[in-house]
C-alpha positions in Angstrom: 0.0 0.0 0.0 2.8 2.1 0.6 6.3 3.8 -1.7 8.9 2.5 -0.4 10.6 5.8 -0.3 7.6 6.8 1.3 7.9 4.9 4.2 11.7 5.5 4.2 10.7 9.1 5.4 8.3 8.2 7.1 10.6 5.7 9.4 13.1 8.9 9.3 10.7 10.6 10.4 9.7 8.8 13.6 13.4 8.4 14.9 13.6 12.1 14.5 10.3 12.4 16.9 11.6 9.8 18.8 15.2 11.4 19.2 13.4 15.2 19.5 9.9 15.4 20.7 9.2 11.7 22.9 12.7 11.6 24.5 12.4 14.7 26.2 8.7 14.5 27.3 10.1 10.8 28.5 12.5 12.2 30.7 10.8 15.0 31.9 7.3 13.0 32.9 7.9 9.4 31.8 4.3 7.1 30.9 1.8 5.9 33.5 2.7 2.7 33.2 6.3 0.7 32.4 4.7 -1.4 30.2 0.7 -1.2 27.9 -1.1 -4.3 26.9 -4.5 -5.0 26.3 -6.6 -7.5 28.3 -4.7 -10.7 26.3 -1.7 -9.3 27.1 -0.8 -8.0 23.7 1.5 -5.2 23.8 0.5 -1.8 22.6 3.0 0.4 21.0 2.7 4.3 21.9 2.5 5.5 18.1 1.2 3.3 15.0 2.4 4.7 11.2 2.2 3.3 8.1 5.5 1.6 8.6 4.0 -0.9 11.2 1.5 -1.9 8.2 4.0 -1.6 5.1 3.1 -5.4 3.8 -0.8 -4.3 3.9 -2.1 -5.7 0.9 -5.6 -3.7 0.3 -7.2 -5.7 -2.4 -5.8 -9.3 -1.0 -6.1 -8.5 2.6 -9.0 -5.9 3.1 -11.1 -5.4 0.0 -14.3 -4.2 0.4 -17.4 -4.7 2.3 -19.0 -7.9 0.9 -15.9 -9.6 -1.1 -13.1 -12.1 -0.4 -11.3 -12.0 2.0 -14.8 -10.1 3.8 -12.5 -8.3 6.3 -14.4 -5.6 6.6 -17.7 -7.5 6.6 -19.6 -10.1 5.1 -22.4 -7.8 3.4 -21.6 -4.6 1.1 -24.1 -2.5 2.9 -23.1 -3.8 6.9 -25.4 -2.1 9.0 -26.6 1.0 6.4 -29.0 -2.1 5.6 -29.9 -3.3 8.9 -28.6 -3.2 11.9 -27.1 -6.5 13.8 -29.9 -8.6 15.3 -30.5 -7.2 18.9 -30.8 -10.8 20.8 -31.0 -10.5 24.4 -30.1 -13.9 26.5 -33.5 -14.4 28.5 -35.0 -17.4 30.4 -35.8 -18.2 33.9 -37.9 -19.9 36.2 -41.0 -21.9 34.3 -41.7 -21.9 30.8 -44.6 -19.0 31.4 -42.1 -16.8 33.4 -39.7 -16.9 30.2 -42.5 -16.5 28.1 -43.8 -13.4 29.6 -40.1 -12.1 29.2 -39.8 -12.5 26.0 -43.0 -10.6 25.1 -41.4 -7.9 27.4 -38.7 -8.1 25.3 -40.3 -7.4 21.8 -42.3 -5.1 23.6 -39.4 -2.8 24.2 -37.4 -3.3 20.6 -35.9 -6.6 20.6 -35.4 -8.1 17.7 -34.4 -11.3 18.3 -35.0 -14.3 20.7 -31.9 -16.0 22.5 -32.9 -19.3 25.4 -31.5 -19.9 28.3 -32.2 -23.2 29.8 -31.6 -24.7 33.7 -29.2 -26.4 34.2 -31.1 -30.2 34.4 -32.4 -29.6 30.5 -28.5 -28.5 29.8 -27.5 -31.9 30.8 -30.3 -33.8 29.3 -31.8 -34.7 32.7 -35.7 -34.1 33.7 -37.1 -31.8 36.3 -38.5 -35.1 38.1 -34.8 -36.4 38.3 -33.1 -36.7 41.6 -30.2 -34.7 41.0 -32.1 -32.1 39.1 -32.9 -31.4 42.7 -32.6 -27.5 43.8 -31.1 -26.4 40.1 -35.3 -26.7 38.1 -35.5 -23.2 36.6 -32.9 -21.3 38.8 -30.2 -20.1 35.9 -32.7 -20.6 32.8 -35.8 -22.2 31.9 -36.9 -25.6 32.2 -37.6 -27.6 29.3 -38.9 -31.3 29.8 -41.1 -32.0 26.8 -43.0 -30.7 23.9 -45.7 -28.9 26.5 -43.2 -26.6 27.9 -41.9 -25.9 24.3 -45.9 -24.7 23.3 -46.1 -22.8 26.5 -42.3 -20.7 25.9 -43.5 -19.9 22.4 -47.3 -19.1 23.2 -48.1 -15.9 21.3 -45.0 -15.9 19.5 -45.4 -16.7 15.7 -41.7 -18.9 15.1 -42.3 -18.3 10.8 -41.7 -14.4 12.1 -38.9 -14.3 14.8 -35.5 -15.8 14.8 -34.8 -17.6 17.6 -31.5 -19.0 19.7 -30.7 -21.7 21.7 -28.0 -21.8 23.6 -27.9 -25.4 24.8 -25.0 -28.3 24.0 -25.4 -32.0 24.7 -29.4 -32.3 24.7 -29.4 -29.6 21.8 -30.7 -32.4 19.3 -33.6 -32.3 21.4 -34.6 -29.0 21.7 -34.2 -28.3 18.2 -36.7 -31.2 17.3 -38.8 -29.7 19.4 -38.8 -26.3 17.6 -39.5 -28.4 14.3 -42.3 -30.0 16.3 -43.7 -26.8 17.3 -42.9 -24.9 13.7 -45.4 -28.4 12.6 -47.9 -27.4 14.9 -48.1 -23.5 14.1 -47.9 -24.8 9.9 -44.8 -22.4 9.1 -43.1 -24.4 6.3 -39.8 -26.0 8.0 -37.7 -24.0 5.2 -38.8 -20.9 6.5 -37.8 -21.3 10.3 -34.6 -19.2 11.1 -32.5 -19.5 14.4 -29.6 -20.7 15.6 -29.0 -23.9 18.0 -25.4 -23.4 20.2 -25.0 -27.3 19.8 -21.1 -26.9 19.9 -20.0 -29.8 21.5 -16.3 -29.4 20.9 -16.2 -26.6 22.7 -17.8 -28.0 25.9 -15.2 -31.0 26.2 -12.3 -27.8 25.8 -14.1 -25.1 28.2 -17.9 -24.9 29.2 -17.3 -28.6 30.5 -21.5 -29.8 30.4 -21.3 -33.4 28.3 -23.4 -36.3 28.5 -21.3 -38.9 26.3 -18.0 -39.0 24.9 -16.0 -36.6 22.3 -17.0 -38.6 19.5 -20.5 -39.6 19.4 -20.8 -36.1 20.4 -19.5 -34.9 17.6 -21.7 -37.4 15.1 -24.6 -36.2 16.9 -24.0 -32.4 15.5 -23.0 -33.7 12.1 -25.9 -35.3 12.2 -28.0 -32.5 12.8 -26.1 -30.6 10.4 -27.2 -32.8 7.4 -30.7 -32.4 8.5 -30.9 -28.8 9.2 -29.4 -28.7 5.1 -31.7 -30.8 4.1 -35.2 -29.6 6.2 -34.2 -25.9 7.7 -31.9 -24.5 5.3 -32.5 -21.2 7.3 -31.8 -22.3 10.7 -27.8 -22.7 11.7 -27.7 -26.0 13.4 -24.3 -24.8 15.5 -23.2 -22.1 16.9 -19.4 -22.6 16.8 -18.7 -21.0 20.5 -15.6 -19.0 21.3 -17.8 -17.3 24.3 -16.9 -19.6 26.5 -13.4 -20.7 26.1 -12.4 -16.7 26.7 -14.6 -16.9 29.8 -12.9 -19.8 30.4 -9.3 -17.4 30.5 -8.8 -18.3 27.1 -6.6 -14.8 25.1 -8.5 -13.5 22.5 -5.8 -15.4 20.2 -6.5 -18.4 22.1 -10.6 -17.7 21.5 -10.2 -17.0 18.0 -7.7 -20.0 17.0 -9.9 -22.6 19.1 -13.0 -21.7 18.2 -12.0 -21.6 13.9 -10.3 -25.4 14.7 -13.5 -26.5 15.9 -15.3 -24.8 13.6 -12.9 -26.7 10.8 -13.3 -29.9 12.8 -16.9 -29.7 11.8 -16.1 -29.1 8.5 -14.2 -32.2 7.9 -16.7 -34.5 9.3 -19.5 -33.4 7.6 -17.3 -33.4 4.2 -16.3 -37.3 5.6 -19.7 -38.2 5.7 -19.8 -37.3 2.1 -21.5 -33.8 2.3 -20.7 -31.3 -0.5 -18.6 -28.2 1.6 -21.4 -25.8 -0.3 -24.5 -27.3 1.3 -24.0 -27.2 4.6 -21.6 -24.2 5.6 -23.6 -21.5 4.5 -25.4 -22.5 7.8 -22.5 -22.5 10.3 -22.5 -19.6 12.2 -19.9 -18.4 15.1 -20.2 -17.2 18.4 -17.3 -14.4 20.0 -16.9 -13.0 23.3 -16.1 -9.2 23.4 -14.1 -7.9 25.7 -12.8 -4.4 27.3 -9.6 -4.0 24.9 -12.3 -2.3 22.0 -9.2 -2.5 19.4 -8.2 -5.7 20.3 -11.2 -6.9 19.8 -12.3 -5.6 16.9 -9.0 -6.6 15.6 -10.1 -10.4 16.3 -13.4 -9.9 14.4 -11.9 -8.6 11.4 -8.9 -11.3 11.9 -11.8 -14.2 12.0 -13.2 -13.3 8.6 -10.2 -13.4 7.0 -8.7 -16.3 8.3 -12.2 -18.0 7.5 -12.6 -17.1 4.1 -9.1 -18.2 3.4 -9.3 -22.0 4.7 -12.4 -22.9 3.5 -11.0 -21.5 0.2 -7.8 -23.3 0.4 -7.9 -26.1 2.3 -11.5 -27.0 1.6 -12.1 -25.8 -1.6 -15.4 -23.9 -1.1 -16.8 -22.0 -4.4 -19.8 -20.7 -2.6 -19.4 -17.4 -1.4 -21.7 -18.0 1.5 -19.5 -20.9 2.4 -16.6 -18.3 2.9 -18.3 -15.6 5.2 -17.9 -15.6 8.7 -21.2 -14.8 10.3 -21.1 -14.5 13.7 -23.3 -13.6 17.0 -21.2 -11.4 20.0 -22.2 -11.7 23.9 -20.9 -8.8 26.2 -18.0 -10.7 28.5 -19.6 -12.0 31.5 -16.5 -12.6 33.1 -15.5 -8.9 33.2 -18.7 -8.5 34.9 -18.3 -7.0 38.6 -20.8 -7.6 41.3 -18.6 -4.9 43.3 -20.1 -1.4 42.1 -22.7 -3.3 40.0 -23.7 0.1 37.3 -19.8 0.7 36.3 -20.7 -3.1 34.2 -22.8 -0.5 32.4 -20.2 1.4 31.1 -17.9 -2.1 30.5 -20.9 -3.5 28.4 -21.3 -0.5 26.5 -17.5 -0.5 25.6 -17.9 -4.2 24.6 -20.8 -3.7 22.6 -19.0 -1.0 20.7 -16.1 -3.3 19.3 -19.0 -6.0 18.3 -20.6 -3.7 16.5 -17.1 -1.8 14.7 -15.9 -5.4 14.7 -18.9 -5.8 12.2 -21.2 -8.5 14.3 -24.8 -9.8 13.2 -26.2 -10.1 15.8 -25.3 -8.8 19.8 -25.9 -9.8 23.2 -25.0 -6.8 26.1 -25.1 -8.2 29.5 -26.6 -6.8 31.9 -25.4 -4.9 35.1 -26.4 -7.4 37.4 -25.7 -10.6 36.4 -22.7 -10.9 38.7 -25.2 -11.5 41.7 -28.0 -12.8 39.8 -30.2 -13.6 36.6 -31.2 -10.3 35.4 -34.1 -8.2 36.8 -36.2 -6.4 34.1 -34.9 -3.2 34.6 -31.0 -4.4 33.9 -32.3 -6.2 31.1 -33.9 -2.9 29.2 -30.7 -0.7 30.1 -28.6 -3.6 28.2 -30.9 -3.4 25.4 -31.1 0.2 25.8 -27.6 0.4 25.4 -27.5 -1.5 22.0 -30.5 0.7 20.5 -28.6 4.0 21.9 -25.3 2.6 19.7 -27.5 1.6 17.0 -29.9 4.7 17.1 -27.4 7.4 18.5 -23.9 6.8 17.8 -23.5 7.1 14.2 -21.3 3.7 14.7 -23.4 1.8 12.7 -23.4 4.3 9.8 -20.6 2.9 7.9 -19.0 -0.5 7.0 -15.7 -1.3 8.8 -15.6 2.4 10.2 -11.7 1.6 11.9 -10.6 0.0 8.8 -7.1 2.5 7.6 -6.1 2.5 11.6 -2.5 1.9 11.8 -3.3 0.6 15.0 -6.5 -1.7 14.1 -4.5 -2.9 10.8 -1.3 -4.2 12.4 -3.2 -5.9 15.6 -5.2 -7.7 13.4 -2.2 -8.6 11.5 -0.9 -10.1 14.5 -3.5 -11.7 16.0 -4.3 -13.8 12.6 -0.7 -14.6 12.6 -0.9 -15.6 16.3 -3.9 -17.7 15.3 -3.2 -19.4 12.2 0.4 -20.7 14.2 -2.3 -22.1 16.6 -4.5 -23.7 13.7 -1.3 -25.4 12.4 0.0 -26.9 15.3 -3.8 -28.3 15.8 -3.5 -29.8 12.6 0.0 -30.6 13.1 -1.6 -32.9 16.0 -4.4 -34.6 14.0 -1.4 -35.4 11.0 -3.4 -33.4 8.2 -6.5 -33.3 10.2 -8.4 -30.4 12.1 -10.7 -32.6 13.2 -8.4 -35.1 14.4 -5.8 -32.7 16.1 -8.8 -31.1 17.6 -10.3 -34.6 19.2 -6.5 -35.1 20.2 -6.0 -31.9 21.9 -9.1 -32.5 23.8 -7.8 -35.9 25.0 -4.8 -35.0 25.6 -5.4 -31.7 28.1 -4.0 -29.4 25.4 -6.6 -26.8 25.5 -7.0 -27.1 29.2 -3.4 -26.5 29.9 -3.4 -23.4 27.2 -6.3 -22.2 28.8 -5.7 -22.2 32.6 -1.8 -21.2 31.6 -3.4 -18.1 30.3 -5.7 -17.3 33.1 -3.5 -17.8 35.9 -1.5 -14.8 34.0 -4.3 -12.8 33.7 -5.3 -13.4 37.3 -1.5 -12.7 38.3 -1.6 -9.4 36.8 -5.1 -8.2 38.5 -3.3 -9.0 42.2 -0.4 -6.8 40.9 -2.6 -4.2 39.8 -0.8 -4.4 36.7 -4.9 -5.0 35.0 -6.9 -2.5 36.5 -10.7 -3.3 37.5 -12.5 -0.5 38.7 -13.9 -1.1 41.8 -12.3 -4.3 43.0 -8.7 -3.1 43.0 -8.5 0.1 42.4 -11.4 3.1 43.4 -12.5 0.5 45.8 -16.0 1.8 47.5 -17.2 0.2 51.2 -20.8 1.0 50.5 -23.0 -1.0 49.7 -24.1 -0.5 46.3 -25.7 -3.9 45.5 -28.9 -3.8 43.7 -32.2 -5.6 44.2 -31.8 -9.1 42.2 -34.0 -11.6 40.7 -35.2 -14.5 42.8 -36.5 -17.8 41.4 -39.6 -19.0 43.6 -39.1 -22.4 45.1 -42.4 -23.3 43.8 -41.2 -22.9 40.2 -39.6 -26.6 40.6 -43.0 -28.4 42.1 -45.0 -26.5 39.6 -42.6 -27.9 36.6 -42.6 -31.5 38.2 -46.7 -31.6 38.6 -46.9 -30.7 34.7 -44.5 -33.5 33.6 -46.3 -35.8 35.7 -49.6 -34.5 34.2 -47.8 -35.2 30.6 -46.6 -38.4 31.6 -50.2 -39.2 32.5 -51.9 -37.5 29.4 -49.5 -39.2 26.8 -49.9 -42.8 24.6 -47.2 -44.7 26.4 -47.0 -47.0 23.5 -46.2 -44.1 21.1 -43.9 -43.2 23.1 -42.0 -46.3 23.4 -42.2 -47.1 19.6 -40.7 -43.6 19.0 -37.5 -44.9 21.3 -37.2 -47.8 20.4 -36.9 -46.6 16.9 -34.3 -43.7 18.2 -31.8 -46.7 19.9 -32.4 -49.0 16.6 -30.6 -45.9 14.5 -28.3 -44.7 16.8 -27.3 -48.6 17.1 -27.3 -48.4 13.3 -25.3 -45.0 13.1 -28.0 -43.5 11.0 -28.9 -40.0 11.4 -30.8 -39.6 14.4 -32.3 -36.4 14.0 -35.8 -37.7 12.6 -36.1 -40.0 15.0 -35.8 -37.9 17.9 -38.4 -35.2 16.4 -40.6 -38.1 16.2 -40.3 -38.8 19.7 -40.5 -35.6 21.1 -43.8 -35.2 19.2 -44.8 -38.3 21.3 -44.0 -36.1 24.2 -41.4 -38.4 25.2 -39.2 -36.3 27.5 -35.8 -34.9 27.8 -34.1 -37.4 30.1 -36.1 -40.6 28.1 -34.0 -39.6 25.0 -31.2 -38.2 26.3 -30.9 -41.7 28.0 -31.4 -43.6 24.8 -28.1 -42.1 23.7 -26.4 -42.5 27.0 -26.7 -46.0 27.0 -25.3 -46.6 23.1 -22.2 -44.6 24.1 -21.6 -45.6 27.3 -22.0 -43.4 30.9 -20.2 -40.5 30.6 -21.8 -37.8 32.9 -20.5 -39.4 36.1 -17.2 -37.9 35.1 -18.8 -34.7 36.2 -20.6 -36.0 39.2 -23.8 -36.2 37.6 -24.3 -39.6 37.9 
C-alpha cells in the first residue's frame, strides 16, 4: 500500500520524533505505566504509522465490504442495511415466566429471541430427576417435553422471529422440538430461522457440560447438520462458541484460534460423511466473546473473517461465497462483569458492545449490570438493550462498514493476531497429522486446551493481584458502600409447579407411542443413522428430555458421572 521511499521518510521521520519530541517529554514525565497491553496481554506500541503496516495488501487482505477476503464484513451494505440482530439472553424460572419475558422483550425493541435453559435440561436430565434437585428453573428455563416448548413460544409466531438456543449436549432435542412446534403452528420448516449453540467441541475444551464421549458427540451435531441442510436450510444447526473458552481465560488469540479449529473440525466430518462443503456451511454460524480492549477486539473480528474465508477457500475448496463468510453472534464478557459497584458493568458492556458492533457483528448480546449476583431483573435487562439501541440509534457507529478499517493501530493488531492464530491452527493440525478434526479430538484428550487455557488465566489473574490490569472497583477506586442492587429471585415453587406438569404429561401421553418412537431412536443410533428424525418423532410423542437423552447415553456408554452427575 505504501512507496517504499515513502515509508523511508516516514521511518526517518519517527526516529527524529523519537530522538526530539518523545525523548524529552520521557525524561521530563515518563508514561503511567512501564509497560501497555490489552486484556490478552498484547502489547500496545505508543504510536502506529504506516511503517507498522508496510506489507498491507488492500485488495488481498481488506477489499471491500462484501468480497473475499470479507474483512471488513460479510455484506456490502453492513449495518446502512440493517442493523445487527438485537438478541438478548433471556429465560428463567417456568416456561410462562420466560415466556412473559420474552414478550417484554419485543415489547421494548428486541429483535431477536436468544434461550437460556436450567441447568437439568443443559445436561439432558428431567425436572422429576433426583439430581435435578434445587437447580429446576434457577439459571434458565426448564424444558422437559414438547408442552413446555408450546407454553415458551405461546403468542409468538416462530415463521416471524429468529430464535437461539444456547444449549449443548441435549441440543438435538430441543431443536426437534422447535421443528415440532414450527409443525404445529404450519410455518413451512424452510422458512424457520434460528440458531441452535450445539457446539459440542467446545464444551469437552471449556464450558465442561457433556453427556457422552467426544465422538458420538460430535456425530450427533454432524448429524443434525445434514438435516438442518436438508429440512431448515434457514436455521444454523451450531453455533461454533468461542464465548466460553475466553470466559474460560482463554486470550482473544486463544478464543479466535480454538473456536475456527473446531469450527474446521466440523467441516471435515460433515465433508467425511460425504456432504458437498457448499451445502451445509452457508449454515455455520460463530459465536465471540467481546471484551474491554475495543481495538483488540475488533482486531479479532476482522482477523476471523479473513482467516475464514481463506481455509475454507484453500484447504476445503469452497466455491460458494456464502461458504466463505464468517457470520457471527457477540455476547458482552460476563467474566469482566463485577458484582462490586454493579452500574460501572454498564459502562464495560457498552464499551464491549461497541467493538461487536465496529468489529462488524450480526447479531449482539450486552449483559446486563447485574448478572454478577443474579439472573437479570427487568430493569437491567432494558438498560442492556437500551444500550444496544442507543449505539444503534445514536452513535453514528453503525453508519458505515468497517468504520476503523485504515487504523495503523487496528490494521497491524489484526495482523498479529491472525498470525498468532493461524500458528495455533497449524500446530492443531500438526496434532491430527493433516486433520483439524483429528488434532482437535486429540487436543481435547490429551489436556492441550485445558493447559493453554488455565496457563493463560492464571497470568491474567496474576496481573489483577499486581494491579498491573486494573478493575474499577475491585482493585482500584475501591467503594465500602454497599451498592448492591435488588436481584431476581427464582420462587421455590417454580420446581413443584414444573414437576406436577411433567407428571400431568406423563399421564396424558400414549405410552405405547412413546416407546415405539424410542425404540426406533436406539435401533438408528445402534445403526449409526442420522438420528435427528427420529428424535423429532419422539418428542412429538411427548417423550421427555431425560427418556431420549438416556437412549443415547446407553449406546455410548455413561459418561456424565465424570462430572458428578451420575
Amino acid at each position: 500500500m505504501y512507496d517504499e521511499e515513502d515509508l523511508a521518510e516516514i521511518r526517518e521521520s519517527r526516529e527524529e520524533w523519537e530522538d526530539e519530541t518523545l525523548d524529552p517529554t520521557l525524561d521530563a514525565y515518563g508514561e503511567r505505566k512501564d509497560r501497555f497491553a490489552t486484556v490478552s496481554n498484547l502489547e500496545i506500541d505508543g504510536l502506529y504509522d504506516p511503517s507498522d503496516v508496510a506489507d498491507l495488501d488492500y485488495e488481498e487482505d481488506l477489499g471491500n465490504p462484501g468480497e473475499f477476503p470479507y474483512t471488513r464484513g460479510p455484506y456490502p451494505t453492513m449495518y446502512r442495511g440493517r442493523t445487527w440482530t438485537m438478541r438478548q439472553f433471556a429465560g428463567f424460572g417456568s416456561a410462562e415466566d420466560t415466556n412473559e419475558r420474552f414478550h417484554y422483550l419485543i415489547d421494548e425493541g428486541q429483535t431477536g429471541l436468544s434461550t437460556a435453559f436450567d441447568m437439568p435440561s443443559l445436561m439432558g436430565i428431567d425436572s422429576d430427576d433426583p439430581m435435578a434437585l434445587g437447580e429446576v428453573g434457577k439459571e434458565g428455563v426448564a424444558v422437559d417435553t414438547l408442552r413446555d416448548m408450546e407454553i415458551l413460544f405461546d403468542g409468538i409466531d416462530i415463521g416471524e422471529v429468529s430464535t437461539s438456543f444456547t444449549i449443548n449436549p441435549s441440543a438435538s432435542v430441543i431443536y426437534a422440538m422447535y421443528l415440532a412446534l414450527a409443525d404445529q403452528q404450519d410455518v413451512p420448516r424452510e422458512q424457520v430461522r434460528g440458531t441452535l449453540q450445539n457446539d459440542m467441541l467446545k464444551e469437552f475444551i471449556a464450558q465442561k457440560e457433556w453427556v457422552i464421549p467426544p465422538e458420538p458427540s460430535l456425530d450427533i451435531v454432524t448429524d443434525t447438520i445434514e438435516f438442518a441442510a436438508q429440512e431448515t436450510p434457514k436455521f444454523s444447526p451450531v453455533s461454533i462458541s468461542g464465548y466460553h473458552i475466553r470466559e474460560a481465560g482463554s486470550t482473544a488469540v486463544q478464543e479466535l484460534a480454538f473456536t475456527l479449529a473446531d469450527g474446521f473440525a466440523y467441516v471435515e466430518d460433515a465433508m467425511d460423511r460425504g456432504m458437498d462443503v457448499d451445502e451445509f456451511a452457508p449454515q455455520l454460524s460463530f459465536f465471540f466473546n467481546s471484551h474491554n480492549s475495543i481495538f483488540e477486539e475488533v482486531a479479532k473480528f476482522r482477523a476471523a473473517r479473513r482467516i475464514y474465508a481463506r481455509v475454507m477457500d484453500d484447504w476445503y475448496d469452497a466455491e460458494a461465497e456464502q461458504s466463505k463468510q464468517l457470520k457471527f453472534h457477540t455476547q458482552t464478557a460476563g467474566q469482566s462483569l463485577t458484582a462490586q459497584q454493579p452500574l460501572n458493568n454498564i459502562v464495560r458492556v457498552t464499551i464491549q458492545a461497541l467493538a461487536g458492533v465496529f468489529g462488524g457483528t450480526q447479531s449482539l448480546h450486552t449483559n446486563s449490570y447485574d448478572e454478577a449476583l443474579a439472573l437479570p431483573s427487568e430493569e437491567a435487562v432494558r438498560v442492556a438493550l437500551r444500550t444496544q439501541q442507543i449505539i444503534a440509534e445514536e452513535s453514528g457507529a453503525a453508519d458505515s462498514a468497517d468504520p476503523l478499517a485504515g487504523s495503523f493501530m487496528v490494521e497491524s493488531l489484526t495482523d498479529e493476531i491472525e498470525e498468532e492464530a493461524m500458528e495455533y491452527i497449524e500446530t492443531i493440525k500438526e496434532m491430527g497429522d493433516g486433520s483439524v478434526r483429528d488434532g482437535v479430538l486429540a487436543g481435547i484428550d490429551e489436556g492441550f486446551f485445558h493447559r493453554e487455557i488455565q496457563e493463560s488465566s492464571y497470568e491474567y489473574q496474576e496481573r489483577v493481584e499486581d494491579e498491573e490490569e486494573v478493575v474499577v472497583g475491585v482493585n482500584k477506586y475501591v467503594s465500602e458502600e454497599d451498592t448492591s442492587p435488588e436481584v431476581l429471585h427464582v420462587d421455590e415453587e417454580v420446581a413443584e409447579h414444573q414437576r406436577e406438569r411433567l407428571a400431568a404429561v406423563k399421564a396424558e401421553r400414549d405410552d405405547d407411542a412413546v416407546e415405539a418412537a424410542l425404540d426406533d431412536l436406539r435401533e438408528a443410533t445402534e445403526n449409526g443413522e442420522n438420528v435427528m428424525p427420529h428424535v423429532v418423532t419422539a418428542v412429538k410423542a411427548y417423550a421427555t428430555m431425560g427418556e431420549i437423552m438416556d437412549v443415547f447415553e446407553a449406546e455410548h456408554g455413561q459418561y456424565r458421572e465424570k462430572i458428578g452427575l451420575a
